[in-house]
Biopython code that builds the backbone (N, CA, C, O; Angstrom):
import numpy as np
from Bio.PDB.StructureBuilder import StructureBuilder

atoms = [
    (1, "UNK", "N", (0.837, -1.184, 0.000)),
    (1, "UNK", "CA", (0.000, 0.000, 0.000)),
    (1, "UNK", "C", (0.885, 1.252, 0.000)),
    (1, "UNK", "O", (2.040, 1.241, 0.426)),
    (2, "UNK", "N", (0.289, 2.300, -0.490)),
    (2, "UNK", "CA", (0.945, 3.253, -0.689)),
    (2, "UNK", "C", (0.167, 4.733, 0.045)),
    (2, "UNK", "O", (-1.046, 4.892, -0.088)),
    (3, "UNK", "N", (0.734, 5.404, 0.550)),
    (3, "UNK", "CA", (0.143, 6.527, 1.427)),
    (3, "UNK", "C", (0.645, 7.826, 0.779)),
    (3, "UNK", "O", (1.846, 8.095, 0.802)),
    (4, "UNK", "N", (-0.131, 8.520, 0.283)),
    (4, "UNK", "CA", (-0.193, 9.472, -0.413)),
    (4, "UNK", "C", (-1.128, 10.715, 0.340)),
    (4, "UNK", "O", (-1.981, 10.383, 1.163)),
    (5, "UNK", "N", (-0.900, 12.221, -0.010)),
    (5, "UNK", "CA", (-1.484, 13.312, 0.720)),
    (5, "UNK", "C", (-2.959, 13.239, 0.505)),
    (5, "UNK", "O", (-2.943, 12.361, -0.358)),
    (6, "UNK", "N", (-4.196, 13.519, 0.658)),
    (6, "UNK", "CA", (-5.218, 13.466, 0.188)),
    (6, "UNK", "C", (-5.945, 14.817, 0.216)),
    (6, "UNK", "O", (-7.158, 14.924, 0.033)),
    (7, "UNK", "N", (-5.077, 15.885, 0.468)),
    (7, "UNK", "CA", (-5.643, 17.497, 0.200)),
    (7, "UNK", "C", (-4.800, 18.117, -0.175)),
    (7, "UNK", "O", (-3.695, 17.576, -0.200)),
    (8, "UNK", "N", (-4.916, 19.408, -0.600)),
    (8, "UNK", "CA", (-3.847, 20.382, -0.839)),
    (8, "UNK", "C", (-3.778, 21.591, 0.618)),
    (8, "UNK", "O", (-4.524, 22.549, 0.823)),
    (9, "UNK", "N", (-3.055, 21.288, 1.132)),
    (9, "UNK", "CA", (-2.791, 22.588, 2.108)),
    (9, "UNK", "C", (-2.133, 24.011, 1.739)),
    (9, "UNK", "O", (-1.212, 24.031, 0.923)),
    (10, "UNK", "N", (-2.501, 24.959, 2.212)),
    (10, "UNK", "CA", (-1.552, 26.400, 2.309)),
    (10, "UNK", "C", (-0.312, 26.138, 3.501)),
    (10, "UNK", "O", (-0.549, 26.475, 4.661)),
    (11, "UNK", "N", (0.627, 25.700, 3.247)),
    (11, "UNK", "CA", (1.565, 25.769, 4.781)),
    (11, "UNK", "C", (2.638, 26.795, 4.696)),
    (11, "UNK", "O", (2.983, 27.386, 3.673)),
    (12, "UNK", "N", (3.234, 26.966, 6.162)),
    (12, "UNK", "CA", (4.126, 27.316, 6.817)),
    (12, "UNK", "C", (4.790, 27.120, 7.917)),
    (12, "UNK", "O", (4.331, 27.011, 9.054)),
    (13, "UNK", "N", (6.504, 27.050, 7.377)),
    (13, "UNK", "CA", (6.874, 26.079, 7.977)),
    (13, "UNK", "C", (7.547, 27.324, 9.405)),
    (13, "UNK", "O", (7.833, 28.475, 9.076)),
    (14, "UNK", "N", (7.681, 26.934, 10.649)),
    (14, "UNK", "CA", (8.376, 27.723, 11.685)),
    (14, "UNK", "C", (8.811, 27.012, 12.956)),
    (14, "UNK", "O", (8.377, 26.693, 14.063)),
    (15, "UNK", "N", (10.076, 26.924, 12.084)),
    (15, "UNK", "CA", (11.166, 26.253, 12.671)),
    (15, "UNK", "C", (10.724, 25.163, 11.676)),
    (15, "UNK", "O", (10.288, 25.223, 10.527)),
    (16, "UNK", "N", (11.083, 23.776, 12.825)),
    (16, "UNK", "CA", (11.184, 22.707, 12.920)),
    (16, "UNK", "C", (8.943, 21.969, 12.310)),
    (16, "UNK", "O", (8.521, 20.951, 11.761)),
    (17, "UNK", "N", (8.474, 22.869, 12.703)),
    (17, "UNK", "CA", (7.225, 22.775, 12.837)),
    (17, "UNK", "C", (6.482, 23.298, 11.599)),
    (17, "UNK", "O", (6.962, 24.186, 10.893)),
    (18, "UNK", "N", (5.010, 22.580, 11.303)),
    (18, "UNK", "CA", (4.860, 23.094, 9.523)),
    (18, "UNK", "C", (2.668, 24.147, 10.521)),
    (18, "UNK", "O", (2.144, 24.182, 11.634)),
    (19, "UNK", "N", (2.541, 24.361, 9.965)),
    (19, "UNK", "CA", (1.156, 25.548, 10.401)),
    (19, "UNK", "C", (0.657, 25.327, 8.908)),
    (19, "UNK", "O", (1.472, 25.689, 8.060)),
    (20, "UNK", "N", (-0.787, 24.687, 8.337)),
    (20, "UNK", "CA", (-1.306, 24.069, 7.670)),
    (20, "UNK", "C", (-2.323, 24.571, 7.568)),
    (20, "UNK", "O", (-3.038, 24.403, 8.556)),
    (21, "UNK", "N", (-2.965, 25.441, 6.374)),
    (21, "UNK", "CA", (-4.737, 25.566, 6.357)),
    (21, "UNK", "C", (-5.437, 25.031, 5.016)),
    (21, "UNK", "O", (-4.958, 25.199, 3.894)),
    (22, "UNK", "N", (-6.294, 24.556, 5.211)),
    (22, "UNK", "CA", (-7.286, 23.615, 4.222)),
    (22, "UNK", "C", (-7.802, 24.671, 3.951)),
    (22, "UNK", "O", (-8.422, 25.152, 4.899)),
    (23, "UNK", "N", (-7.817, 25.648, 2.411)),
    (23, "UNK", "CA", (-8.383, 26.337, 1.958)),
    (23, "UNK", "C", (-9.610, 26.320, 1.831)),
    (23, "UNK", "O", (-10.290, 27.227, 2.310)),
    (24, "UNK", "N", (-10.374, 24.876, 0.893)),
    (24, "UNK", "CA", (-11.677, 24.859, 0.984)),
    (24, "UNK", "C", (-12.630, 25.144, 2.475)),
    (24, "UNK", "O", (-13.706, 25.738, 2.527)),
    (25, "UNK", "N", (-12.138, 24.746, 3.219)),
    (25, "UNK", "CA", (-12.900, 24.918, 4.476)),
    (25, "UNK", "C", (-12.540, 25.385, 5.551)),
    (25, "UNK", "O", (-12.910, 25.071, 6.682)),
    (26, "UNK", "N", (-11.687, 26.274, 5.174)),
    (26, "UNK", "CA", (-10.930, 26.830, 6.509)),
    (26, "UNK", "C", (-10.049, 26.464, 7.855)),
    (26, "UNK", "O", (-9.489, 27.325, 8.534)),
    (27, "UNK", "N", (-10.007, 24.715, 8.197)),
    (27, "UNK", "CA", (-9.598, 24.011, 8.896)),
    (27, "UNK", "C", (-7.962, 24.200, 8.945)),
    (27, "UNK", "O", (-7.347, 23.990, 7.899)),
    (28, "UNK", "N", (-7.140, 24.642, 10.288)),
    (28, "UNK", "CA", (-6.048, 24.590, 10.043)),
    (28, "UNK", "C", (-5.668, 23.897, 10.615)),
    (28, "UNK", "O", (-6.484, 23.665, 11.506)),
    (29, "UNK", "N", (-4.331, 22.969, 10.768)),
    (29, "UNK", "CA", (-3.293, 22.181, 11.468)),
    (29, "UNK", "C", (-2.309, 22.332, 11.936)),
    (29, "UNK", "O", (-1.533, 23.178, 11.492)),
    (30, "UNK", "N", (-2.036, 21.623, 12.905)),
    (30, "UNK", "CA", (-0.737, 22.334, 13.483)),
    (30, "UNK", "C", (0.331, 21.213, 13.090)),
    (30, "UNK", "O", (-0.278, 20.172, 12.846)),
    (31, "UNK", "N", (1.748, 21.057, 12.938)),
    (31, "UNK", "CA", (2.323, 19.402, 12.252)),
    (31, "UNK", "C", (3.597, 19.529, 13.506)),
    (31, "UNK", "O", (4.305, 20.496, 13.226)),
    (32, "UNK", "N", (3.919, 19.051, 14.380)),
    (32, "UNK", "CA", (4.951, 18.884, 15.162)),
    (32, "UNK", "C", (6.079, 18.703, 14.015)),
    (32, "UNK", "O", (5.933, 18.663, 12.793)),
    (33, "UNK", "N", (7.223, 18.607, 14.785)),
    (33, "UNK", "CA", (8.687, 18.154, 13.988)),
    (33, "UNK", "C", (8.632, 16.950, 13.079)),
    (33, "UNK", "O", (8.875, 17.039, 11.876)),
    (34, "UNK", "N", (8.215, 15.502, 13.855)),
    (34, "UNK", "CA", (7.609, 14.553, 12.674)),
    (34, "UNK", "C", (6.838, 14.396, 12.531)),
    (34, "UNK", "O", (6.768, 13.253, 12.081)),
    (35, "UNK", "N", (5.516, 15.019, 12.631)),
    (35, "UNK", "CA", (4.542, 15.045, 11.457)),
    (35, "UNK", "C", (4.875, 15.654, 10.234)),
    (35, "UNK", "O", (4.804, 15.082, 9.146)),
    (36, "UNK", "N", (5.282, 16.952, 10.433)),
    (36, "UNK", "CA", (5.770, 18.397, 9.319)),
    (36, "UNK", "C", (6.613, 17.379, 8.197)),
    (36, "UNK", "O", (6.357, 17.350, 6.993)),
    (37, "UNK", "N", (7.971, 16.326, 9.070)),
    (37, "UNK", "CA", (9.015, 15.416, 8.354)),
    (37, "UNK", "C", (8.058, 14.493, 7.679)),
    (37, "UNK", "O", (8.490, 14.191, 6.567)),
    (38, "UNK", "N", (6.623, 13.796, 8.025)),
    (38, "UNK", "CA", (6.432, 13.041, 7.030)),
    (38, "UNK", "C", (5.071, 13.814, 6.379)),
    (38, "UNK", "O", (4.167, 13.136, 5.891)),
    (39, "UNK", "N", (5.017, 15.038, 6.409)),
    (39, "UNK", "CA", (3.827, 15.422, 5.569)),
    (39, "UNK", "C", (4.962, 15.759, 4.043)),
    (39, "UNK", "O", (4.608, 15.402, 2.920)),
    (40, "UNK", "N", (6.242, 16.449, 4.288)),
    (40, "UNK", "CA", (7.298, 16.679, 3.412)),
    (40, "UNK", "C", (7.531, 15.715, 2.969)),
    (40, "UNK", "O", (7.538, 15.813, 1.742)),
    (41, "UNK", "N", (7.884, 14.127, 3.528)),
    (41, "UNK", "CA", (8.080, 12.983, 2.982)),
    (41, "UNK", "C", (6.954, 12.492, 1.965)),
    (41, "UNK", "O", (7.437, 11.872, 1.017)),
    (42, "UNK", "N", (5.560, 12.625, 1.938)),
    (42, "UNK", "CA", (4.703, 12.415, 1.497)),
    (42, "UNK", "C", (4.662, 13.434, 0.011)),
    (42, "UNK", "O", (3.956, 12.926, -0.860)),
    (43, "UNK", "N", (5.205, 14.557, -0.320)),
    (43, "UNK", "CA", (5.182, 15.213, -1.684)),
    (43, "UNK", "C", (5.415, 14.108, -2.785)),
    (43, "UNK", "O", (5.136, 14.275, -3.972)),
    (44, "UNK", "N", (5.879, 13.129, -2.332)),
    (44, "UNK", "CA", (5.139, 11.682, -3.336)),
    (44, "UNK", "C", (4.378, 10.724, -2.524)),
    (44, "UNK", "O", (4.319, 10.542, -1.307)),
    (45, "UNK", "N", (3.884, 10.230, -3.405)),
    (45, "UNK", "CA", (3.502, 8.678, -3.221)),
    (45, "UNK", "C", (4.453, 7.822, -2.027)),
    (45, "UNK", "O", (5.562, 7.834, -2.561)),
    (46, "UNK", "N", (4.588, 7.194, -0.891)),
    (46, "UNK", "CA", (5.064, 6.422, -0.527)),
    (46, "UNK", "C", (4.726, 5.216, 0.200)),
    (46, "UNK", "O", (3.556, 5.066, 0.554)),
    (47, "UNK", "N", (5.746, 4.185, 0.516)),
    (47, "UNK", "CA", (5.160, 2.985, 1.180)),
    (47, "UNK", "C", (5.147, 3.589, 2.597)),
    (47, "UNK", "O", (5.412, 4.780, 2.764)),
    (48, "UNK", "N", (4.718, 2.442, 4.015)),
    (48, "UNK", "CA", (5.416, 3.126, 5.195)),
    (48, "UNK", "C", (6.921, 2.714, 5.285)),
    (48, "UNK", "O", (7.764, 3.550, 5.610)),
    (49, "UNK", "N", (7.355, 1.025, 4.906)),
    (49, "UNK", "CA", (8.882, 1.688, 4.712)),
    (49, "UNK", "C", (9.535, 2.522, 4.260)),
    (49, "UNK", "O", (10.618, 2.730, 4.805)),
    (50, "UNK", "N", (9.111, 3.405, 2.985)),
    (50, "UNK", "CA", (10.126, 4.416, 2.771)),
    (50, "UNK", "C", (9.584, 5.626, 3.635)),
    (50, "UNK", "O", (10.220, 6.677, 3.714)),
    (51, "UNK", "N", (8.406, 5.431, 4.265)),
    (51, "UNK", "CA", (8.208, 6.624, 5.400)),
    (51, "UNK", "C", (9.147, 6.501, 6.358)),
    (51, "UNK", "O", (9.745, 7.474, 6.817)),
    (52, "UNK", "N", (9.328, 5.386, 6.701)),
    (52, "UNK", "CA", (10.026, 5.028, 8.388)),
    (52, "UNK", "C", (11.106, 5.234, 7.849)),
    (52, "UNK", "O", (11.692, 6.210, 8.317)),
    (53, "UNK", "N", (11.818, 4.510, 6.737)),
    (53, "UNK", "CA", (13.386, 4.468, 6.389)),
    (53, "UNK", "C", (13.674, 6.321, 6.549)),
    (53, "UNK", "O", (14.808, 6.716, 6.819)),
    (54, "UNK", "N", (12.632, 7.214, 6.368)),
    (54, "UNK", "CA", (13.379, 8.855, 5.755)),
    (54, "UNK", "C", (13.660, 9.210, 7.810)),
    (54, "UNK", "O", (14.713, 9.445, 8.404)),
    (55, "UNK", "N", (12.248, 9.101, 8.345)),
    (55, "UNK", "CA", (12.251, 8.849, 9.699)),
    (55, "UNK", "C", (13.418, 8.550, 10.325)),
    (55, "UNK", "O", (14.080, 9.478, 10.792)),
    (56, "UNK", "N", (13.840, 7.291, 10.435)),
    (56, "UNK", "CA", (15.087, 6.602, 11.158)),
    (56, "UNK", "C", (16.436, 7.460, 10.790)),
    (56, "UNK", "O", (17.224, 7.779, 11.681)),
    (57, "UNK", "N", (16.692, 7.884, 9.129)),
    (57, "UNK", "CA", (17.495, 8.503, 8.704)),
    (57, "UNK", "C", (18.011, 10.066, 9.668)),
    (57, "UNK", "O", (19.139, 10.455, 9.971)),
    (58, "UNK", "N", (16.538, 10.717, 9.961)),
    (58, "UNK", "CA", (16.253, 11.847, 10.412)),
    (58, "UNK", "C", (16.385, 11.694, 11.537)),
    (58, "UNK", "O", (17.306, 12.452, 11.841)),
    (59, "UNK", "N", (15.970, 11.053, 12.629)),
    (59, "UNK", "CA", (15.982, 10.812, 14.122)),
    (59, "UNK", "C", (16.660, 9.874, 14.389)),
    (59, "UNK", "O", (16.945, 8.888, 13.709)),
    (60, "UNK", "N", (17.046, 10.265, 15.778)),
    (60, "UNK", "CA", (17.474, 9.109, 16.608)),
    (60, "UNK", "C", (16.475, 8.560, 17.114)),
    (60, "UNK", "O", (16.012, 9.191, 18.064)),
    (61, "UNK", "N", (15.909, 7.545, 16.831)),
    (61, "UNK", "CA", (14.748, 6.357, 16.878)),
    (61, "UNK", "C", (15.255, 5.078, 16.617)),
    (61, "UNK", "O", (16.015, 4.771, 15.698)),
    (62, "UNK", "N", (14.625, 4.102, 17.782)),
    (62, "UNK", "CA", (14.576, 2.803, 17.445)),
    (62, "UNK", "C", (14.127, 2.408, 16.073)),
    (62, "UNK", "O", (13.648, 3.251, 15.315)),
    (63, "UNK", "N", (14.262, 1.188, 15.740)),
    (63, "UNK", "CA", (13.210, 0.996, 14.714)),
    (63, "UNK", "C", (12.003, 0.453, 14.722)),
    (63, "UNK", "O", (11.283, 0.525, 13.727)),
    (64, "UNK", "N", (11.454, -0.431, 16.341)),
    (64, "UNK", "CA", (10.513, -1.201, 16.912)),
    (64, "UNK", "C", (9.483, 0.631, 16.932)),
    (64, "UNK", "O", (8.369, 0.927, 16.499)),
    (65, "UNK", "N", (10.467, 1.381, 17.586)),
    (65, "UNK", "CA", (9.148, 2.560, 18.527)),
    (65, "UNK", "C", (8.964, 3.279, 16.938)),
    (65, "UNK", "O", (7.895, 3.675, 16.471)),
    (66, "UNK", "N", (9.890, 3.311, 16.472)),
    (66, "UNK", "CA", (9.304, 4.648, 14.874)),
    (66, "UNK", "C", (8.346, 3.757, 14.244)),
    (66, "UNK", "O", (7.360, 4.392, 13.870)),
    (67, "UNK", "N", (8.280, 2.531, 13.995)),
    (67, "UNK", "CA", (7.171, 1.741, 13.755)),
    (67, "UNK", "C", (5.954, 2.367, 14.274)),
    (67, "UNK", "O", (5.151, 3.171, 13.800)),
    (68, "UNK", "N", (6.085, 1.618, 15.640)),
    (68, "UNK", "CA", (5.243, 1.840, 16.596)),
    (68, "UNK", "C", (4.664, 3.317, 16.435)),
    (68, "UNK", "O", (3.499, 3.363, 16.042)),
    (69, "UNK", "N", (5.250, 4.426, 16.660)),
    (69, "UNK", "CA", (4.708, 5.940, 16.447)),
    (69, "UNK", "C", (3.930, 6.280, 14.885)),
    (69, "UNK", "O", (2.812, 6.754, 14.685)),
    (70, "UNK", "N", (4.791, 5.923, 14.075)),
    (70, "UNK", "CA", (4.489, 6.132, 12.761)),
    (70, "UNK", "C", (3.207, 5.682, 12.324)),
    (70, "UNK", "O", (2.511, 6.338, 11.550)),
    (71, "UNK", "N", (2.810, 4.346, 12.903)),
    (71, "UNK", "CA", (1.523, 4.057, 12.575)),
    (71, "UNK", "C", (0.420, 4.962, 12.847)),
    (71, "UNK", "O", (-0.329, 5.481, 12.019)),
    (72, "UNK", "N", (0.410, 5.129, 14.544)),
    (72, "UNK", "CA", (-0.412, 5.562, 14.830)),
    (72, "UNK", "C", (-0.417, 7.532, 14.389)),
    (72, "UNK", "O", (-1.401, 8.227, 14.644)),
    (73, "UNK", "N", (0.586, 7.977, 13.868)),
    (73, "UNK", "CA", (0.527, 8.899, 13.088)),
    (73, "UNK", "C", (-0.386, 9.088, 11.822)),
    (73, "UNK", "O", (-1.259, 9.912, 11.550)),
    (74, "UNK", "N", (0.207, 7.893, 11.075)),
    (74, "UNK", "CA", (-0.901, 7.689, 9.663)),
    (74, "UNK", "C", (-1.965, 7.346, 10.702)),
    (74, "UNK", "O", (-1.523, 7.683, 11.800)),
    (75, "UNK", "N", (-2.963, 6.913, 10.792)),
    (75, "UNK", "CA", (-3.918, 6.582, 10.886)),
    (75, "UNK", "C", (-4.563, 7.937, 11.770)),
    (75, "UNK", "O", (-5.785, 8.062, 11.856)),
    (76, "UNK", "N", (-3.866, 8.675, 12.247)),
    (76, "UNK", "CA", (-4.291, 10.080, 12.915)),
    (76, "UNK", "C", (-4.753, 11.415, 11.701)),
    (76, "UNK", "O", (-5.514, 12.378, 11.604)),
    (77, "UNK", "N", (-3.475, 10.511, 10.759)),
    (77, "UNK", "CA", (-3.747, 11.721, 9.817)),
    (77, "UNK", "C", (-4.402, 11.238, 8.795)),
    (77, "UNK", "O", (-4.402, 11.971, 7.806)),
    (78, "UNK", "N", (-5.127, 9.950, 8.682)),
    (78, "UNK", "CA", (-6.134, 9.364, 7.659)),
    (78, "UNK", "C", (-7.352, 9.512, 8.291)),
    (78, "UNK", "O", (-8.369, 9.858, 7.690)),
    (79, "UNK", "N", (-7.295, 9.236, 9.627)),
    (79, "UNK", "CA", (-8.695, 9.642, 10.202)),
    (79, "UNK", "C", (-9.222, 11.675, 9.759)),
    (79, "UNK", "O", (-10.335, 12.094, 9.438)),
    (80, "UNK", "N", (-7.743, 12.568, 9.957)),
    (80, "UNK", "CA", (-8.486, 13.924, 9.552)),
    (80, "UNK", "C", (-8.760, 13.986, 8.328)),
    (80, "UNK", "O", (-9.568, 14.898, 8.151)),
    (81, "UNK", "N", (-8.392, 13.281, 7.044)),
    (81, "UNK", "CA", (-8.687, 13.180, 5.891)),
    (81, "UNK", "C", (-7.728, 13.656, 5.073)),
    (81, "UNK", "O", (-7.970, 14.144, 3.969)),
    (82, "UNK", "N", (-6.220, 13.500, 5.736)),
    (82, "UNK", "CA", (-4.964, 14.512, 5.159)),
    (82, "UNK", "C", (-4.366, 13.570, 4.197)),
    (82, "UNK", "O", (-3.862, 13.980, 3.152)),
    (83, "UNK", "N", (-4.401, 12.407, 4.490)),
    (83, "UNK", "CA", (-3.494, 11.358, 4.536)),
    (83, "UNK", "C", (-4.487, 10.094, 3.823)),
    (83, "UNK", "O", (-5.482, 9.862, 4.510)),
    (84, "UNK", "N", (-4.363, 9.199, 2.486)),
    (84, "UNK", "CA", (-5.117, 8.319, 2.091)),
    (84, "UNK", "C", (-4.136, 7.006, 1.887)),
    (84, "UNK", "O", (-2.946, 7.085, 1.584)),
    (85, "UNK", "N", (-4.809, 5.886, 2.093)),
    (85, "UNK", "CA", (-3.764, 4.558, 1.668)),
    (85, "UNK", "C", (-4.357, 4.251, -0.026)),
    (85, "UNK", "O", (-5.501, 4.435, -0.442)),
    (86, "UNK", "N", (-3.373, 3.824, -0.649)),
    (86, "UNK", "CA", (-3.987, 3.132, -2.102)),
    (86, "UNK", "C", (-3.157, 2.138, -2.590)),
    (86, "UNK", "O", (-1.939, 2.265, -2.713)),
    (87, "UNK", "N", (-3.826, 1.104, -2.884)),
    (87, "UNK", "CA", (-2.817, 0.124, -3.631)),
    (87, "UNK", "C", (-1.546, 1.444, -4.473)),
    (87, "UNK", "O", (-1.417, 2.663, -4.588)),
    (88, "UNK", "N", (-0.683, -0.156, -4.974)),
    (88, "UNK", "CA", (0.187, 0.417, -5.576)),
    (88, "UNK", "C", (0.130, 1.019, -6.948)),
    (88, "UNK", "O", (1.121, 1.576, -7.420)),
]
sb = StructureBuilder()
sb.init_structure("model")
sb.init_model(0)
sb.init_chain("A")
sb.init_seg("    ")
for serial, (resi, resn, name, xyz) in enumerate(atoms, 1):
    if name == "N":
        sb.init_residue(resn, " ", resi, " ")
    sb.init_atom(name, np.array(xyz, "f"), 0.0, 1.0, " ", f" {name:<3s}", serial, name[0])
structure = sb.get_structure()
């Protein structure tokens, strides 16, 4: 499966951190340090290994807990509707 963006945002990035508004409807977001790293990772198409692999690259992280976090990231950001899975 492949996880790809599923809106277009207006962002800005400050610092480390990305500030996100959904034009159509006004909804904005806030993206911590790795969220902001995999909403940037996401300007393509990717699997979650090449999510986790950019992740691990970027942080000092296990590879059991960036698993572990990363999931429940996607699925945080598929539940707001940012974030879609699709075959390959």
């Amino acid at each position: 499966m492949m996880y790809r963006r599923n809106i277009a945002l207006l962002e800005a990035e400050l610092g480390p951190e990305l500030v996100a508004l959904a034009p159509e409807d006004g909804v904005c977001f806030g993206f911590n340090a790795v969220a902001a790293s995999v909403w940037k990772l996401l300007e393509r198409p990717r699997s979650f290994d090449e999510i986790k692999a950019g992740l691990l690259a970027e942080y000092e992280v296990g590879d059991e807990q960036c698993g572990n976090e990363l999931r429940v990231l996607l699925a945080d950001l598929q539940q707001r509707k940012l974030v879609r899975m699709d075959p390959r």
